[in-house]
C-alpha positions as CSV (number, residue, x, y, z in Angstrom):
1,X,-20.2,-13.3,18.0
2,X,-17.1,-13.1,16.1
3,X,-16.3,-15.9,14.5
4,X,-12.2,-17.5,16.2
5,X,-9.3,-17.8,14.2
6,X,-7.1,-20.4,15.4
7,X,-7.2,-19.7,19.5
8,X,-8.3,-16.4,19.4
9,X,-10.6,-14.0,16.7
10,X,-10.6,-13.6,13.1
11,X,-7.8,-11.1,11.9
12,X,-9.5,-7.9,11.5
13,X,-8.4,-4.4,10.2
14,X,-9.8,-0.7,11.0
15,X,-8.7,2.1,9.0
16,X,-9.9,5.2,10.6
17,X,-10.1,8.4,9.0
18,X,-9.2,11.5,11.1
19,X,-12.2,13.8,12.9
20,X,-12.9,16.9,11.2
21,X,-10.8,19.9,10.4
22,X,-11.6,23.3,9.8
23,X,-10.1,22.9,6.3
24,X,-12.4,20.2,6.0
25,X,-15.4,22.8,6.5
26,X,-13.4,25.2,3.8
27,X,-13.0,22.0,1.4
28,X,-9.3,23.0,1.3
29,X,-6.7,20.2,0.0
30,X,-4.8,19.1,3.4
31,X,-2.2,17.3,2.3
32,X,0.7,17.2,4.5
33,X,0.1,20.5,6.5
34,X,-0.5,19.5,9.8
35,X,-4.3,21.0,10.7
36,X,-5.7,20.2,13.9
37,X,-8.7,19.1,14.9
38,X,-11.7,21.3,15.3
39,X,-14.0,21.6,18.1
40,X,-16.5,19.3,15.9
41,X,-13.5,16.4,14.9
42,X,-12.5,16.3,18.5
43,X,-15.9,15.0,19.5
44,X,-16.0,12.9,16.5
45,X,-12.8,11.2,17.6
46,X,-14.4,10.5,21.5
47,X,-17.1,9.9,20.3
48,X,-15.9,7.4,17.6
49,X,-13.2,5.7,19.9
50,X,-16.2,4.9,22.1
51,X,-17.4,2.9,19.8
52,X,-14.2,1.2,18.3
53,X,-12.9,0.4,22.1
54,X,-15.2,-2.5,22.6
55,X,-13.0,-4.1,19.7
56,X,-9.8,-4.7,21.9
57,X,-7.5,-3.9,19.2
58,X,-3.9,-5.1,19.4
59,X,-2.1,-2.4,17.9
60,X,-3.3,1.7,17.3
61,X,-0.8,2.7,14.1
62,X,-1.3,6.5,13.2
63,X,-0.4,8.8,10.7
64,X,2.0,11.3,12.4
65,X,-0.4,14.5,11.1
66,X,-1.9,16.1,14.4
67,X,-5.7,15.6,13.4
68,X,-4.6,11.9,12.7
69,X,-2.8,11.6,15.7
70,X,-5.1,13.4,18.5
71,X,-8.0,11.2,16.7
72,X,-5.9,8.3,17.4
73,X,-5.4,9.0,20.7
74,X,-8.6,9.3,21.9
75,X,-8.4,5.2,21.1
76,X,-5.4,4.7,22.5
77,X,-6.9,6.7,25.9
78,X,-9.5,3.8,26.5
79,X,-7.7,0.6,25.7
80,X,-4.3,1.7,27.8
81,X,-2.4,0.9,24.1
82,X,0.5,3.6,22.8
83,X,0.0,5.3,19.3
84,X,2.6,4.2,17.2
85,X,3.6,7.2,14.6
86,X,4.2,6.0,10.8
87,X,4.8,8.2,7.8
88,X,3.3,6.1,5.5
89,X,-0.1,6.6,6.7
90,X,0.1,10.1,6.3
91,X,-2.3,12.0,3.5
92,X,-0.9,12.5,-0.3
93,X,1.5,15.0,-0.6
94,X,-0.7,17.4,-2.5
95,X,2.1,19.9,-3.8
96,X,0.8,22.7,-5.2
97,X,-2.5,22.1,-4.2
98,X,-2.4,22.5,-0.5
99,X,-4.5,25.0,1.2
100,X,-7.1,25.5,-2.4
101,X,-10.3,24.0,-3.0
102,X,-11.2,22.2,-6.4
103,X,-12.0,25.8,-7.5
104,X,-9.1,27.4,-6.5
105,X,-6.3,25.3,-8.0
106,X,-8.4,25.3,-11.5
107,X,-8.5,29.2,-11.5
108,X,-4.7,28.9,-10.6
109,X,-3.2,26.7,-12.5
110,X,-5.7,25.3,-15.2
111,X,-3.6,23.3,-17.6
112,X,-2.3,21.4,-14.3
113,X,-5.6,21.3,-13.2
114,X,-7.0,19.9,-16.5
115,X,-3.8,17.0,-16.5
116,X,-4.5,16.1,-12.8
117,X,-8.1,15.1,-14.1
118,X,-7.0,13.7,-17.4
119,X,-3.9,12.0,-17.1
120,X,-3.1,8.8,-15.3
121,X,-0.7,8.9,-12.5
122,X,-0.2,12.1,-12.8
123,X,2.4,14.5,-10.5
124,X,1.4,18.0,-9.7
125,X,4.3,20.1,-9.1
126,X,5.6,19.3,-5.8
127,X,3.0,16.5,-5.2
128,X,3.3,12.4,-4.8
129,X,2.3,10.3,-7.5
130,X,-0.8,8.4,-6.9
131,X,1.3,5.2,-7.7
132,X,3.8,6.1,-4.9
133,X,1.1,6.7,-2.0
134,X,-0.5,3.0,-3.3
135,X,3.6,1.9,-2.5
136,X,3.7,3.4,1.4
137,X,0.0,2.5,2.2
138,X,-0.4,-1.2,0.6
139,X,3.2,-1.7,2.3
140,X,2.3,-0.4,5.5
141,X,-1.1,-2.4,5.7
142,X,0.3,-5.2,4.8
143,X,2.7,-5.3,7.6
144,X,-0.5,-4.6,9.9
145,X,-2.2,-7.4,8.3
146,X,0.6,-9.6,9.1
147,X,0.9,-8.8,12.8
148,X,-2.6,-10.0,13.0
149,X,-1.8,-13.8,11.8
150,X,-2.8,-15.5,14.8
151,X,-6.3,-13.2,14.7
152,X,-7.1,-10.0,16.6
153,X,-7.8,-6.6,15.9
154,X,-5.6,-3.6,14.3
155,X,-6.6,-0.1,13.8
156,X,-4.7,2.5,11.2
157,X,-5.6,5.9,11.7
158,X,-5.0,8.3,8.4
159,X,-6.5,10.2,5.6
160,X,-9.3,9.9,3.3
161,X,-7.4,9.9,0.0
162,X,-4.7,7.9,1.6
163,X,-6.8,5.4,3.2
164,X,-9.5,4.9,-0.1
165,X,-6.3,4.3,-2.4
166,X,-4.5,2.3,0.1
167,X,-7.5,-0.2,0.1
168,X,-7.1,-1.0,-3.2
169,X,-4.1,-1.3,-3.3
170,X,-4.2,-3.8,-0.6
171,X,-6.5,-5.6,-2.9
172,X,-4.1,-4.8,-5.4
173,X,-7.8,-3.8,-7.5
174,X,-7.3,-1.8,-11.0
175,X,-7.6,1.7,-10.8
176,X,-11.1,2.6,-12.0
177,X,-12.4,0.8,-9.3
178,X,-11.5,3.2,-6.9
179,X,-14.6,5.5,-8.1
180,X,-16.4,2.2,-7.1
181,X,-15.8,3.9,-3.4
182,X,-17.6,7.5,-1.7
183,X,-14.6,8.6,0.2
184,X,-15.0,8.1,3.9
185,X,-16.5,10.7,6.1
186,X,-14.3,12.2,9.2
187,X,-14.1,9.7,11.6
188,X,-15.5,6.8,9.9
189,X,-13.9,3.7,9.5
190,X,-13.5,0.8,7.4
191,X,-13.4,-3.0,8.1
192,X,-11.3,-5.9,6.5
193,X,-11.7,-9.1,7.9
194,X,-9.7,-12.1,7.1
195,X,-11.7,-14.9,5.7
196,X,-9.9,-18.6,6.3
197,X,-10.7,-19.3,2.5
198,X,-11.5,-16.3,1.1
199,X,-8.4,-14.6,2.2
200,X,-9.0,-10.6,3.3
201,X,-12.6,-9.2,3.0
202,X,-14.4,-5.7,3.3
203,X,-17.1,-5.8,5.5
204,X,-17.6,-2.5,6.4
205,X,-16.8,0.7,4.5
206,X,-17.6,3.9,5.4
207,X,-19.2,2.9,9.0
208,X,-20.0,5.1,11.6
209,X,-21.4,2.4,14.4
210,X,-19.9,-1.0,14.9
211,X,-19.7,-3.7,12.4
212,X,-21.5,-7.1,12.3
213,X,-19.6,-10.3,11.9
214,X,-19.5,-11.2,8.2
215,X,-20.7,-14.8,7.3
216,X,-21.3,-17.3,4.4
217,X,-24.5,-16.3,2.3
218,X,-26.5,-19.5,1.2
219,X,-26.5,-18.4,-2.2
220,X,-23.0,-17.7,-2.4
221,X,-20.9,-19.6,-4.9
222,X,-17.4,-21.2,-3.8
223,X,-14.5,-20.0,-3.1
224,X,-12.4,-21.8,-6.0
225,X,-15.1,-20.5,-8.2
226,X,-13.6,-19.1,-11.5
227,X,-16.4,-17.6,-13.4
Protein backbone atom coordinates (compact mmCIF):
# COMPACT_ATOMS: atom_id res chain seq x y z
CA UNK A 1 0.00 0.00 0.00
CA UNK A 2 0.94 3.50 -0.67
CA UNK A 3 1.74 5.23 2.11
CA UNK A 4 -1.32 8.78 2.55
CA UNK A 5 -0.27 12.13 2.48
CA UNK A 6 -2.53 14.24 4.39
CA UNK A 7 -6.22 12.74 3.32
CA UNK A 8 -5.27 11.18 0.40
CA UNK A 9 -1.69 9.50 -1.24
CA UNK A 10 1.76 10.58 -1.22
CA UNK A 11 2.56 13.17 -4.08
CA UNK A 12 3.90 11.14 -6.82
CA UNK A 13 5.41 11.92 -10.29
CA UNK A 14 5.67 9.79 -13.76
CA UNK A 15 7.68 10.91 -16.41
CA UNK A 16 6.98 8.78 -19.37
CA UNK A 17 9.09 8.60 -22.26
CA UNK A 18 7.36 8.16 -25.73
CA UNK A 19 6.94 4.40 -27.51
CA UNK A 20 9.23 3.75 -30.17
CA UNK A 21 9.87 5.52 -33.42
CA UNK A 22 11.18 4.37 -36.57
CA UNK A 23 14.05 6.97 -36.06
CA UNK A 24 14.54 5.31 -32.93
CA UNK A 25 15.35 1.93 -34.87
CA UNK A 26 17.67 4.26 -37.37
CA UNK A 27 19.32 5.94 -34.12
CA UNK A 28 18.52 9.22 -35.80
CA UNK A 29 18.55 12.55 -33.58
CA UNK A 30 14.57 13.41 -33.25
CA UNK A 31 14.58 16.56 -31.95
CA UNK A 32 11.68 18.52 -32.68
CA UNK A 33 10.50 16.80 -35.95
CA UNK A 34 7.40 15.31 -35.21
CA UNK A 35 7.90 11.25 -35.93
CA UNK A 36 5.15 9.11 -35.19
CA UNK A 37 4.94 6.15 -33.57
CA UNK A 38 5.73 2.85 -35.16
CA UNK A 39 3.80 -0.26 -35.19
CA UNK A 40 6.28 -1.48 -32.16
CA UNK A 41 5.83 2.15 -29.93
CA UNK A 42 2.12 2.00 -30.41
CA UNK A 43 2.00 -1.33 -28.47
CA UNK A 44 4.46 -0.06 -26.20
CA UNK A 45 2.21 2.78 -25.30
CA UNK A 46 -1.04 0.24 -24.68
CA UNK A 47 0.77 -1.79 -23.35
CA UNK A 48 2.48 0.56 -20.93
CA UNK A 49 -0.70 2.64 -20.07
CA UNK A 50 -2.02 -0.69 -18.92
CA UNK A 51 0.10 -0.71 -16.52
CA UNK A 52 0.30 3.04 -15.34
CA UNK A 53 -3.69 3.18 -15.27
CA UNK A 54 -4.01 1.40 -11.98
CA UNK A 55 -2.14 4.56 -10.63
CA UNK A 56 -5.26 6.97 -10.91
CA UNK A 57 -3.25 9.91 -11.95
CA UNK A 58 -4.74 13.37 -11.55
CA UNK A 59 -3.41 15.07 -14.41
CA UNK A 60 -1.78 13.45 -18.02
CA UNK A 61 0.69 16.66 -19.21
CA UNK A 62 2.26 15.79 -22.71
CA UNK A 63 4.77 17.01 -24.86
CA UNK A 64 2.88 18.31 -28.07
CA UNK A 65 5.31 15.88 -30.48
CA UNK A 66 2.88 13.20 -32.03
CA UNK A 67 4.85 10.08 -30.65
CA UNK A 68 4.61 11.98 -27.21
CA UNK A 69 1.21 12.67 -27.63
CA UNK A 70 -0.48 9.39 -29.20
CA UNK A 71 1.74 7.57 -26.26
CA UNK A 72 -0.02 9.79 -23.97
CA UNK A 73 -3.22 9.15 -25.07
CA UNK A 74 -3.32 5.73 -24.80
CA UNK A 75 -3.27 6.86 -20.74
CA UNK A 76 -5.58 9.32 -21.09
CA UNK A 77 -7.99 6.53 -23.08
CA UNK A 78 -8.32 4.31 -19.74
CA UNK A 79 -8.60 6.82 -16.97
CA UNK A 80 -11.40 9.21 -18.90
CA UNK A 81 -8.55 12.27 -18.19
CA UNK A 82 -7.72 14.87 -21.28
CA UNK A 83 -4.01 15.30 -22.45
CA UNK A 84 -3.00 18.49 -21.71
CA UNK A 85 -0.33 19.73 -24.63
CA UNK A 86 2.91 21.76 -23.15
CA UNK A 87 5.85 22.82 -25.12
CA UNK A 88 8.17 22.55 -22.50
CA UNK A 89 8.04 18.96 -22.45
CA UNK A 90 9.00 18.64 -25.82
CA UNK A 91 12.59 16.98 -26.88
CA UNK A 92 15.84 19.38 -27.25
CA UNK A 93 15.87 21.34 -30.16
CA UNK A 94 18.67 19.37 -31.85
CA UNK A 95 19.56 22.02 -34.69
CA UNK A 96 21.69 20.79 -37.06
CA UNK A 97 21.62 17.48 -35.86
CA UNK A 98 18.15 16.38 -36.67
CA UNK A 99 17.54 13.39 -38.84
CA UNK A 100 21.80 12.05 -38.38
CA UNK A 101 23.04 9.50 -36.14
CA UNK A 102 26.24 10.01 -33.89
CA UNK A 103 28.02 9.04 -37.13
CA UNK A 104 26.56 11.13 -39.40
CA UNK A 105 26.84 14.61 -37.79
CA UNK A 106 30.73 13.77 -36.94
CA UNK A 107 31.38 13.02 -40.70
CA UNK A 108 29.33 16.26 -41.30
CA UNK A 109 30.32 18.68 -39.29
CA UNK A 110 33.43 17.40 -37.16
CA UNK A 111 34.77 20.51 -35.37
CA UNK A 112 30.96 20.94 -34.20
CA UNK A 113 30.84 17.56 -33.53
CA UNK A 114 34.14 17.58 -31.49
CA UNK A 115 32.78 21.04 -29.31
CA UNK A 116 29.29 19.40 -28.75
CA UNK A 117 31.37 16.56 -26.82
CA UNK A 118 34.00 18.87 -25.41
CA UNK A 119 32.48 22.04 -24.40
CA UNK A 120 30.03 22.68 -21.69
CA UNK A 121 26.71 24.08 -22.54
CA UNK A 122 27.45 24.06 -25.76
CA UNK A 123 24.89 25.34 -28.82
CA UNK A 124 24.97 23.55 -32.10
CA UNK A 125 23.91 25.68 -34.82
CA UNK A 126 20.26 25.97 -34.68
CA UNK A 127 20.06 23.91 -31.51
CA UNK A 128 18.93 24.73 -27.63
CA UNK A 129 21.40 25.02 -25.08
CA UNK A 130 21.37 22.30 -22.59
CA UNK A 131 21.06 25.07 -19.91
CA UNK A 132 17.80 26.36 -21.56
CA UNK A 133 15.99 22.81 -21.92
CA UNK A 134 17.01 22.32 -17.77
CA UNK A 135 14.95 26.13 -17.72
CA UNK A 136 11.50 24.69 -19.62
CA UNK A 137 11.67 21.17 -18.02
CA UNK A 138 12.62 21.89 -14.18
CA UNK A 139 9.96 24.86 -14.60
CA UNK A 140 7.38 22.71 -15.97
CA UNK A 141 7.89 19.86 -13.39
CA UNK A 142 7.83 21.91 -10.80
CA UNK A 143 4.48 23.28 -11.52
CA UNK A 144 3.31 19.47 -11.81
CA UNK A 145 4.90 18.84 -8.56
CA UNK A 146 3.00 21.62 -7.09
CA UNK A 147 -0.47 20.56 -8.34
CA UNK A 148 0.14 17.43 -6.46
CA UNK A 149 0.45 19.24 -2.80
CA UNK A 150 -2.37 17.62 -1.25
CA UNK A 151 -0.85 14.04 -2.70
CA UNK A 152 -1.96 12.13 -5.86
CA UNK A 153 -0.48 11.15 -8.90
CA UNK A 154 0.86 13.18 -12.14
CA UNK A 155 2.16 11.81 -15.24
CA UNK A 156 4.47 13.94 -17.97
CA UNK A 157 4.81 12.33 -21.09
CA UNK A 158 8.17 13.51 -23.18
CA UNK A 159 11.62 12.65 -24.47
CA UNK A 160 14.51 10.81 -23.30
CA UNK A 161 17.01 13.69 -23.35
CA UNK A 162 14.42 15.99 -22.15
CA UNK A 163 13.10 13.99 -19.47
CA UNK A 164 16.95 12.64 -18.06
CA UNK A 165 18.14 16.41 -17.95
CA UNK A 166 14.85 17.68 -16.61
CA UNK A 167 15.31 15.24 -13.58
CA UNK A 168 18.22 16.81 -12.50
CA UNK A 169 17.34 19.74 -12.92
CA UNK A 170 14.52 19.16 -10.72
CA UNK A 171 16.99 18.13 -8.24
CA UNK A 172 18.77 20.97 -9.25
CA UNK A 173 21.98 18.03 -9.18
CA UNK A 174 25.50 19.25 -10.93
CA UNK A 175 25.96 18.35 -14.24
CA UNK A 176 28.29 15.29 -14.25
CA UNK A 177 25.76 13.56 -12.51
CA UNK A 178 23.67 13.21 -15.32
CA UNK A 179 26.06 10.21 -16.78
CA UNK A 180 25.11 8.86 -13.29
CA UNK A 181 21.75 7.95 -15.39
CA UNK A 182 21.26 5.13 -18.68
CA UNK A 183 18.76 7.10 -20.65
CA UNK A 184 15.28 5.68 -20.39
CA UNK A 185 14.10 3.11 -22.80
CA UNK A 186 10.79 3.96 -25.05
CA UNK A 187 8.06 3.79 -22.97
CA UNK A 188 9.57 3.55 -19.62
CA UNK A 189 8.99 5.69 -16.94
CA UNK A 190 10.36 7.16 -13.97
CA UNK A 191 9.01 7.74 -10.42
CA UNK A 192 9.52 10.65 -7.84
CA UNK A 193 7.74 10.43 -4.80
CA UNK A 194 7.46 13.07 -2.27
CA UNK A 195 8.87 12.13 1.08
CA UNK A 196 7.18 14.19 4.17
CA UNK A 197 10.86 14.76 5.44
CA UNK A 198 12.99 13.95 2.83
CA UNK A 199 11.22 16.27 0.39
CA UNK A 200 11.06 14.68 -3.44
CA UNK A 201 12.68 11.12 -4.04
CA UNK A 202 13.40 8.79 -7.06
CA UNK A 203 12.10 5.58 -6.59
CA UNK A 204 11.92 4.23 -9.82
CA UNK A 205 14.03 5.04 -12.90
CA UNK A 206 13.98 3.47 -15.97
CA UNK A 207 10.85 1.04 -15.02
CA UNK A 208 8.98 -0.96 -17.25
CA UNK A 209 6.33 -2.69 -14.63
CA UNK A 210 4.90 -0.83 -11.66
CA UNK A 211 6.76 0.60 -8.86
CA UNK A 212 6.77 -0.47 -5.16
CA UNK A 213 6.03 2.00 -2.41
CA UNK A 214 9.33 3.44 -1.14
CA UNK A 215 10.05 3.16 2.69
CA UNK A 216 12.53 3.95 5.59
CA UNK A 217 15.54 1.47 5.52
CA UNK A 218 16.66 0.48 9.09
CA UNK A 219 20.05 1.39 8.38
CA UNK A 220 19.39 4.63 6.98
CA UNK A 221 20.79 7.73 8.67
CA UNK A 222 18.43 10.92 9.38
CA UNK A 223 17.18 13.13 7.54
CA UNK A 224 18.99 16.33 9.07
CA UNK A 225 22.04 14.28 8.59
CA UNK A 226 24.99 16.48 7.35
CA UNK A 227 27.80 14.25 6.60
Amino acid sequence: MQEVWADGPRPRLVLWRHGQTEWNVLEKAQGHADIPLDATGRRQARRAANLLAPLKPQFIWSSDLERARHTADELARLTGLETVLDKRLREYDVGIRQGTTFGEFRQQHPDIHRKFFTEENYRVPGAELPSEVNDRMKTVMREAALALRDGGTGVLVGHGAALRSGLMAFFDAPAHMREMFAGMANCAWTVLEEHADRGWQIIDYNARTLPATSSMLADDLPAEHDG
